[in-house]
C-alpha positions, 0 to 999 in steps of 0.5 A, spaced: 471 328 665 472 334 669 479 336 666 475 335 660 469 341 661 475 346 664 479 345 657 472 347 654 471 353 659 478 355 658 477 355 651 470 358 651 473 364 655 479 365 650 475 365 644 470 371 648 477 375 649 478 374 643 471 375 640 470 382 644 478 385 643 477 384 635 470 388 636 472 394 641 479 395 636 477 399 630 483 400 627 488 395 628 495 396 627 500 390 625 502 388 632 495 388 634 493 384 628 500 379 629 497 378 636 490 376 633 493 370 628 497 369 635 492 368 639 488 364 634 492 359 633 493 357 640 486 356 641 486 353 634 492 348 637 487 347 644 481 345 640 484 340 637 484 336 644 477 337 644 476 335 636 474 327 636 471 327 629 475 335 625 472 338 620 478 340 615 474 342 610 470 348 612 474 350 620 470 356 623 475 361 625 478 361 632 474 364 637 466 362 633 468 355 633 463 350 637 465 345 643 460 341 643 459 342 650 453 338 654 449 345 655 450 347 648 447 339 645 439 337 646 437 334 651 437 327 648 444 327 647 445 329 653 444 321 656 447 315 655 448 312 649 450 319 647 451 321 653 456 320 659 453 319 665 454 325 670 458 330 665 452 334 665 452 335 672 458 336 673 457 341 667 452 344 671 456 345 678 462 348 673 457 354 671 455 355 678 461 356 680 463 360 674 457 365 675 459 366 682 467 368 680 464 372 674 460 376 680 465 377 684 470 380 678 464 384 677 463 387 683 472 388 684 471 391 677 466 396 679 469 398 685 476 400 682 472 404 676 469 408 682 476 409 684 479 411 678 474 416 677 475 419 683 483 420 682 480 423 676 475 428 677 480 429 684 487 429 680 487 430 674 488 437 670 488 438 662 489 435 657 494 429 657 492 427 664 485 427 662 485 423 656 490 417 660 486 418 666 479 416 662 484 410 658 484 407 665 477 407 667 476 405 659 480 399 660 477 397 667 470 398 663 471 392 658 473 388 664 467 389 667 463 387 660 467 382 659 467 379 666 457 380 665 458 378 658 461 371 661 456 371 666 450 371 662 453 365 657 454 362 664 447 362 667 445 361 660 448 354 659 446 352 667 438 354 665 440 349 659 442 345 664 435 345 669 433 338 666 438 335 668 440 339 675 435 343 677 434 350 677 438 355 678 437 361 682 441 366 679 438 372 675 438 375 670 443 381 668 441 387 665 446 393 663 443 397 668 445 391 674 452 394 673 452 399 678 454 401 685 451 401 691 451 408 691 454 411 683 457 418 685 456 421 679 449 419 680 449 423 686 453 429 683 449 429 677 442 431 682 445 436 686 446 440 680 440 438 677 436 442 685 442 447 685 439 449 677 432 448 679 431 444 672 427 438 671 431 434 667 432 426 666 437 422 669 442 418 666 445 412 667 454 411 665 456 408 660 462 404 658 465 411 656 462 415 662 457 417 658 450 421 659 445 417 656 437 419 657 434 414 662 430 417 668 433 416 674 431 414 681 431 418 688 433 417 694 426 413 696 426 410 690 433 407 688 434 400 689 441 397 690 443 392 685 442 385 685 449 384 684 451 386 692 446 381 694 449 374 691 455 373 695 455 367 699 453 362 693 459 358 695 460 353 699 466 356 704 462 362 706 456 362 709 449 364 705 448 370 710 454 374 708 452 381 706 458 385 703 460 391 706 457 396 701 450 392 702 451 394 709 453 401 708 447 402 704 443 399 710 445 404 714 444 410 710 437 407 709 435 406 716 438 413 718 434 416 712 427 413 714 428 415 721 429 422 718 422 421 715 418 418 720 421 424 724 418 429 718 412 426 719 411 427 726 413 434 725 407 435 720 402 432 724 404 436 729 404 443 724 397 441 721 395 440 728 398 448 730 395 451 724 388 449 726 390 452 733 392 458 730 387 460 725 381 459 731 386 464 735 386 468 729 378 468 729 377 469 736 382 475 736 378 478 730 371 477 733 374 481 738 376 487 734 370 486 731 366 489 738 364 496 738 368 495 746 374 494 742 375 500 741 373 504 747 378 508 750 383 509 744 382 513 738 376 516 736 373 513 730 368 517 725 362 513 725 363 510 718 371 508 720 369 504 726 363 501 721 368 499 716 373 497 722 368 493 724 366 489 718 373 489 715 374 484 723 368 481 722 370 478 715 377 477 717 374 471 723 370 469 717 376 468 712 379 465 718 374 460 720 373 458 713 381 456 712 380 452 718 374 448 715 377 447 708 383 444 710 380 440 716 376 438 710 382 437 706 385 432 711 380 429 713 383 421 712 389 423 718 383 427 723 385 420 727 392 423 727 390 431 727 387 435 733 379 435 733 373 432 729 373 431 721 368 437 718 364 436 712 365 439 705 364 447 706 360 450 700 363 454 694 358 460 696 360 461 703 358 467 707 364 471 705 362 473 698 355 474 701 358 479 706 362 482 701 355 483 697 351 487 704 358 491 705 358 494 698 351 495 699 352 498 706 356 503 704 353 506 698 347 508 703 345 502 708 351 503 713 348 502 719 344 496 716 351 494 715 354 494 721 348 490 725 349 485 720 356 485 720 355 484 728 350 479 728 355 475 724 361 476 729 357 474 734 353 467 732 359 464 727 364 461 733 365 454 733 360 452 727 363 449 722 357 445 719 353 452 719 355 459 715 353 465 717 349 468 711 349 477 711 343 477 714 345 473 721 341 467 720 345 460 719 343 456 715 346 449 714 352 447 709 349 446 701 351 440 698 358 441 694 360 436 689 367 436 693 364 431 698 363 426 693 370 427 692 371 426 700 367 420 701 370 417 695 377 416 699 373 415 704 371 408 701 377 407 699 376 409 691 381 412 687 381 420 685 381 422 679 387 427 676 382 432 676 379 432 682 387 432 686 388 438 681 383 442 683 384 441 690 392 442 689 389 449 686 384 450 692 391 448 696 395 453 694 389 459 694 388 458 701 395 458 703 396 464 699 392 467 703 394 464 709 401 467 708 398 475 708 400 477 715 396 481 720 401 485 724 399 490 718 392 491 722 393 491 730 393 499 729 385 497 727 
């Protein structure tokens, strides 16, 4: 019984060899044709060891001819009258273990197509010993082809048999499943695409090496393929085997997310700096905003130290505004940052107001100016829910349709696209401001 299902696997075998050699040969030569006629027969002359009733009149050819093997009938062929007791579940423990060789060409056939490649890209120079080198990789690509297409007729007559021997755990293979734990020229194919600066779409190798438009996958988002997880299915090696490239790829992932969490710490750390330094900066032009600032260096004309003053005066104020807007912005990690979580500024902060009674001052109100300006220097420090107005009154923040947004991801709610964007945008503009250095002012 047993020697009965190896003949018809064996047979089955032959007859996918055959079927894929015919298909991947376009135009054959007459040599190849007499091989086919040969291998024919000989399959022809194997079923007849299977053939309990022939059929002389209309016979398939070769390699589509049926076997009649249990997981190709119904399932009430399958037992007896029809049937033979335990045929098909000796069928099923042939498929098991004909997936588990079939996985294990694949894998081999993987690895010796990446070595091909790299002789090629490393050795190989003109023509002549391009096209031979891609012959090669060619060749071992069919392998590995032949190699998942027997894999799938495999599991596919194992999930035929499930009634009789239970389930099966092998999964299904996709195209995309053939791959390398780490593809080489996927790599490759990223660093040009970061040295050009291009968002282009990844793509995927196929039997030819080709390109082909699928979007590729990143470093955090790149899942090794199944296919290096399934060793150990057999009965002499243990099921906790991993294969070694599983292991290589364990520990570049693990390095890279101990680098992560290195980055994240590094970035509680800048936000918490970047509050630190843009209340040192206000501090600072609250001070250039005092008239004792100025005592003992070079004499300024009324007007100048007025403009002197009010220009200190709006830089603490811009400065105190960027640390409320991104205490604001980062809200949700004021447990991680330093200092309390600030509410929503409004849009109209002091700043324009003060821009309005500085055009004002200088067009015949200076002195005016300079007293509201003071007043402002004097009453804005460490209020971050109040805004000091022109006139040197603080008054309390309005309310902004921003906050919505702010207790909205506070409950746990999604944000639309449109808000994000417009806070990427106010991200940005503040940032740019942020960037513009202040050493230009110390002669002030």
């Amino acid at each position: 019984m047993t020697g009965y299902l190896m003949l018809g696997l064996e047979i089955e075998g032959q007859q996918h060899q055959l079927s894929a050699d015919i298909a991947s040969n376009k135009s054959p030569t007459t040599k190849d044709l007499t091989d086919f006629v040969t291998r024919r027969t000989r399959i022809s002359r194997a079923l007849q060891c299977l053939a309990t009733h022939p059929d002389p009149v209309d016979p398939p050819e070769a390699e589509r001819a049926p076997l009649f093997l249990p997981s190709s009938l119904l399932p009430a062929k399958r037992t007896p009258p029809a049937g033979i007791i335990g045929l098909g579940e000796a069928e099923a423990r042939l498929r098991d273990a004909q997936c588990s060789e079939s996985l294990d060409l694949i894998r081999h056939g993987l690895t010796v197509k990446k070595r091909l490649q790299t002789y090629k890209s490393l050795n190989s120079r003109r023509q002549h010993q391009n096209t031979r080198a891609r012959s090669l990789v060619d060749t071992q690509q069919r392998k590995v082809d032949l190699a998942a297409g027997t894999y799938r007729r495999a599991r596919t007559a194992r999930l035929a048999l499930i009634d009789i021997a239970g389930p099966s755990g092998w999964q299904k293979l996709e195209k995309a499943d053939l791959r390398l734990p780490e593809d080489e020229e996927e790599a490759k194919r990223r660093k040009q695409r970061a040295m050009k600066g291009k968002q282009k779409k990844a793509a995927e190798l196929n039997e030819n090496g080709e390109v082909r438009g699928v979007p590729g996958m990143g470093e955090k988002t790149r899942l090794i393929s199944w296919i290096w997880l399934m060793v150990g299915r057999g009965d002499g090696v243990l099921g906790e085997e991993v294969h070694t490239a599983v292991k290589v790829e364990w520990c570049k992932a693990y390095a890279r997310v101990k680098r992560w969490r290195e980055e994240f710490l590094l970035l509680q750390e800048e936000m918490v700096r970047c509050l630190h330094t843009l209340e040192w900066q206000a501090k600072l032009w609250d001070q250039r905003a005092n008239p004792a600032h100025y005592t003992g260096k070079v004499a300024y004309a009324p007007t100048h130290l007025v403009g002197a003053m009010a220009f200190a005066a709006r830089q603490a104020a811009l400065r105190r505004k960027l640390a409320i807007r991104f205490r604001r912005l980062w809200w949700h990690l004021s447990d991680r940052i330093a200092g309390p979580g600030v509410p929503a500024l409004s849009a109209s902060s002091g700043i324009e107001d003060q821009d309005i009674e500085a055009d004002s001052s200088s067009d015949g109100g200076g002195g005016d100016g300079a007293d509201d300006l003071n007043v402002v220097a004097g009453e804005e420090d460490g209020k971050d829910d109040e805004v000091a107005h022109a006139d040197g009154t603080m008054i309390p923040c309005p309310d902004d349709p921003e906050e919505a947004t702010d207790s909205e991801e506070e409950e746990g709610r999604p944000v639309s696209r449109e808000a994000v964007a417009e806070r990427m945008a106010e991200m940005d503009e503040l940032l740019a401001i942020q960037s513009a250095s202040t050493t230009q002012y110390d002669g002030i």
